[in-house]
N, C-alpha and C positions, 0 to 999 in steps of 0.2 A: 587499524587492522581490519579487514576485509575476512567475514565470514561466511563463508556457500554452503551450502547443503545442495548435493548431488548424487547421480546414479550412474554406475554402469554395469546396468543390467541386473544389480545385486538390488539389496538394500542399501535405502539411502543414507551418506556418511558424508560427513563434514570436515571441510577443509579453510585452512587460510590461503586467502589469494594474492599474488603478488604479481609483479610485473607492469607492463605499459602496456595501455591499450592495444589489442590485437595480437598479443603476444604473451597473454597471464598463463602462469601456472597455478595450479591448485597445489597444496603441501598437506596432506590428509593427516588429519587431527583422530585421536579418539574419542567414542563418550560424545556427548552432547554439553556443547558451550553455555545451554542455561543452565546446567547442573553440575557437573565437573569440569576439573581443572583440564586446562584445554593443553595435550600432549602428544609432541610430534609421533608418526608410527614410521615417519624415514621414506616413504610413498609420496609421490610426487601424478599429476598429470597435467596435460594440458587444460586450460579452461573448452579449446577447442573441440576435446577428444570426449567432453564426456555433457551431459544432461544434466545443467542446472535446473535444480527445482525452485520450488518458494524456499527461501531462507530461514523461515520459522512457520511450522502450523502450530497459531496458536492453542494455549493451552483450556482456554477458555470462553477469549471473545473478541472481537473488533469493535473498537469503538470511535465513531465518526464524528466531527463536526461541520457544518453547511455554514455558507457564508462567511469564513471565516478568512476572506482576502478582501484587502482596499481596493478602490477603485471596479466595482461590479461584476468581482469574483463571487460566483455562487454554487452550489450543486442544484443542477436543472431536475433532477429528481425528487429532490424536496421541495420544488419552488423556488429557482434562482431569482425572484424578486421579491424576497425576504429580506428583510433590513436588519438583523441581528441575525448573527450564529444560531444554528438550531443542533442541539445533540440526538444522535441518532446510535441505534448500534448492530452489529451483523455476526452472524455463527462464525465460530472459525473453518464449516464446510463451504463457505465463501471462500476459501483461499485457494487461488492456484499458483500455478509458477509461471515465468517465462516460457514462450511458446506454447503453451497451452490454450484451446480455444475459449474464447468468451461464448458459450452459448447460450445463444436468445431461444424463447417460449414461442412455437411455432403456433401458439393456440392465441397468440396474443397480440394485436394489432399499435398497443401502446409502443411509442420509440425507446429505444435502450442509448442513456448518454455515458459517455467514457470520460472519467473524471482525473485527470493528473495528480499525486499526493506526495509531500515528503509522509513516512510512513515511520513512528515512533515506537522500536519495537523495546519494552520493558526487561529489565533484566534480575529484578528479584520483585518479594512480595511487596507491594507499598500498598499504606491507609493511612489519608490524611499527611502526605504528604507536603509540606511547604513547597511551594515554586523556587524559591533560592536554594533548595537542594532536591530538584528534579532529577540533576545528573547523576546524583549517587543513585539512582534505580533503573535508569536508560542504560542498555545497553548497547542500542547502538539505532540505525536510520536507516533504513531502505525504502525502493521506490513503490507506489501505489497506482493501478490502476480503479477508482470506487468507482463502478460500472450499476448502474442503476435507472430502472425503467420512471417514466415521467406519463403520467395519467390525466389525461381530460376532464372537463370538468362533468362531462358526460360517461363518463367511466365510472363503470360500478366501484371500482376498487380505489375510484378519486378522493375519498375521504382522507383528511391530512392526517388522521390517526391512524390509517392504513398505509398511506406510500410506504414507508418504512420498510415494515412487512414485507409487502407485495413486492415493493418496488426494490429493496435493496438485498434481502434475505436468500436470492439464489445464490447455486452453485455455481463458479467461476467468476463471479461478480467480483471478488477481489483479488487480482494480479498483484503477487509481490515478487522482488528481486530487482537486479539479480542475485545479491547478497548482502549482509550486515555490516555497515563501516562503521564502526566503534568512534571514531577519531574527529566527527565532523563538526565543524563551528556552524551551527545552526544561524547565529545569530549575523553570519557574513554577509547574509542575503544572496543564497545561491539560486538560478535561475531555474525552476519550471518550468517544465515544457511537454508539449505532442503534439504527435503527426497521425494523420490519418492517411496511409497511401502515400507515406511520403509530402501530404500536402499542412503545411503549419496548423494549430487547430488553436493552443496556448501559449502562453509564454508570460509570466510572471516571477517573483524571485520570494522567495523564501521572508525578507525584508517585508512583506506586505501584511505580515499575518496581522490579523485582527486582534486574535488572541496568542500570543505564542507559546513554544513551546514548554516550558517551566508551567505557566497558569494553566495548560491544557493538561498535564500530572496530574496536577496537584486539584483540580475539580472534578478530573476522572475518580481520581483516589477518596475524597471528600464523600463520594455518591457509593461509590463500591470499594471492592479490596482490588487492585492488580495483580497479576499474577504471573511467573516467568515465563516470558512467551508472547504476553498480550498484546495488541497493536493500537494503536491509535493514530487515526487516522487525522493530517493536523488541515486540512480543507484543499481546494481547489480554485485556483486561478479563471478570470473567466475567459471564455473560446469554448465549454463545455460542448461537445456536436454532437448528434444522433449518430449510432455507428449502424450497421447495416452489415449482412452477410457477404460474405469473399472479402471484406475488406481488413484490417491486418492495421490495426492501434499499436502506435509506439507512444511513451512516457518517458520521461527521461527529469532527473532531479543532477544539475553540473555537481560532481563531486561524491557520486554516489552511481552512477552507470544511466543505463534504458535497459526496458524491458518492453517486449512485442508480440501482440497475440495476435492470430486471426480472429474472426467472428463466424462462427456458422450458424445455424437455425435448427433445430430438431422438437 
């Protein structure tokens, strides 16, 4: 099942999405799917006609891991020549949706790199949860863009206990959408991927992860409480590239959609 969260022109309401590509309709649900039972209201639109947002703002937090793909997958923002996974984590005013701009710090000369992600959104509380029952808390996957600036070693704000912070903690830095699919076999190895302008940038498959998704739960959970809503973010493939103003980042996870933002500067 395919879950959106949308607007037209109201407040935003949620629907199950159906159809083939280029041709979805939205089925408008009541109530919110982390918390109530999810029931039809007989309203129907096109996915075309209306404003998908982020699928979930989370409830509490984003949380990330770097390095966390074979073969010299890395996030350029923490350091893409880090030889182990590094945990990191981002406000849920990080979150934007589809179409929405990435906007970069006009004060800030550091590059801002656009990170591809399967995107693990939580569907109740978990603590200390086992990896062999990660699924009973997952409620479903959507896509990620972890956008995050990358500091010089001549950079005040270069200190590796800062990038974090600095680097990953604005607003619009995390692109989700375009909606929640409940149904997906992570473990199929589905393909990774972006375009910058249309030009390839990644391309890795889901199969690579370092750590997957069960053990990425269940150490999130270990460390803190989850909560309905949360995301985790499960690493990036590498191709990570500097994105720049006027240009327009697509992400795309096969089996789950693409989502595309501009970049502007302010």
């Amino acid at each position: 099942m395919r879950i959106a969260r949308f607007s037209l022109g109201q407040e935003p309401r949620y629907g199950v999405v159906e159809g083939d590509d280029g041709a979805e309709v939205i089925y408008v649900i009541g109530g919110d799917p982390l918390y109530t039972e999810v029931k039809a209201t007989g309203k129907t639109h096109a996915v075309a006609d209306v404003r998908l947002l982020a699928p979930v703002i989370p409830r509490s937090k984003v949380i990330g891991v770097s390095g966390n793909y074979g073969g010299g997958g890395g996030d350029a923002a923490l350091g893409g020549d880090r030889t182990a996974p590094v945990w990191f984590a981002k406000p849920n005013t990080s979150v934007c949706g589809p179409g929405d701009p990435i906007t970069l710090d006009a004060r800030l000369r550091a590059p801002a790199f656009h990170a591809a992600a399967l995107a693990v959104v939580i569907g109740r509380v978990a603590k200390d949860v086992p990896a062999a029952q990660a699924a009973k808390v997952i409620l479903g996957y959507t896509v990620a863009n972890d956008v995050g600036y990358r500091f010089s070693p001549e950079d005040r704000l270069a200190g590796p206990d800062q990038r974090g912070f600095f680097g990953k903690w604005r607003d619009s830095f995390t692109p989700l959408g375009p909606w929640i699919e409940t149904d997906l076999d992570v473990a199929a190895g589905w393909p990774v991927r972006s375009w910058i302008d249309g030009q390839a940038r990644q391309d890795g498959t889901t199969a690579e992860l370092v750590i997957g998704v069960g053990e990425l739960v269940a150490t999130a959970s270990s460390v803190c409480t989850l909560l309905p809503g949360d995301v985790i973010l499960t690493g990036t493939p590498a191709g990570a590239s500097p994105i720049e103003p006027g240009e327009r980042v697509t992400c795309e996870v096969t089996g789950l959609g693409a989502i595309a933002n501009p970049v502007v500067r302010r």
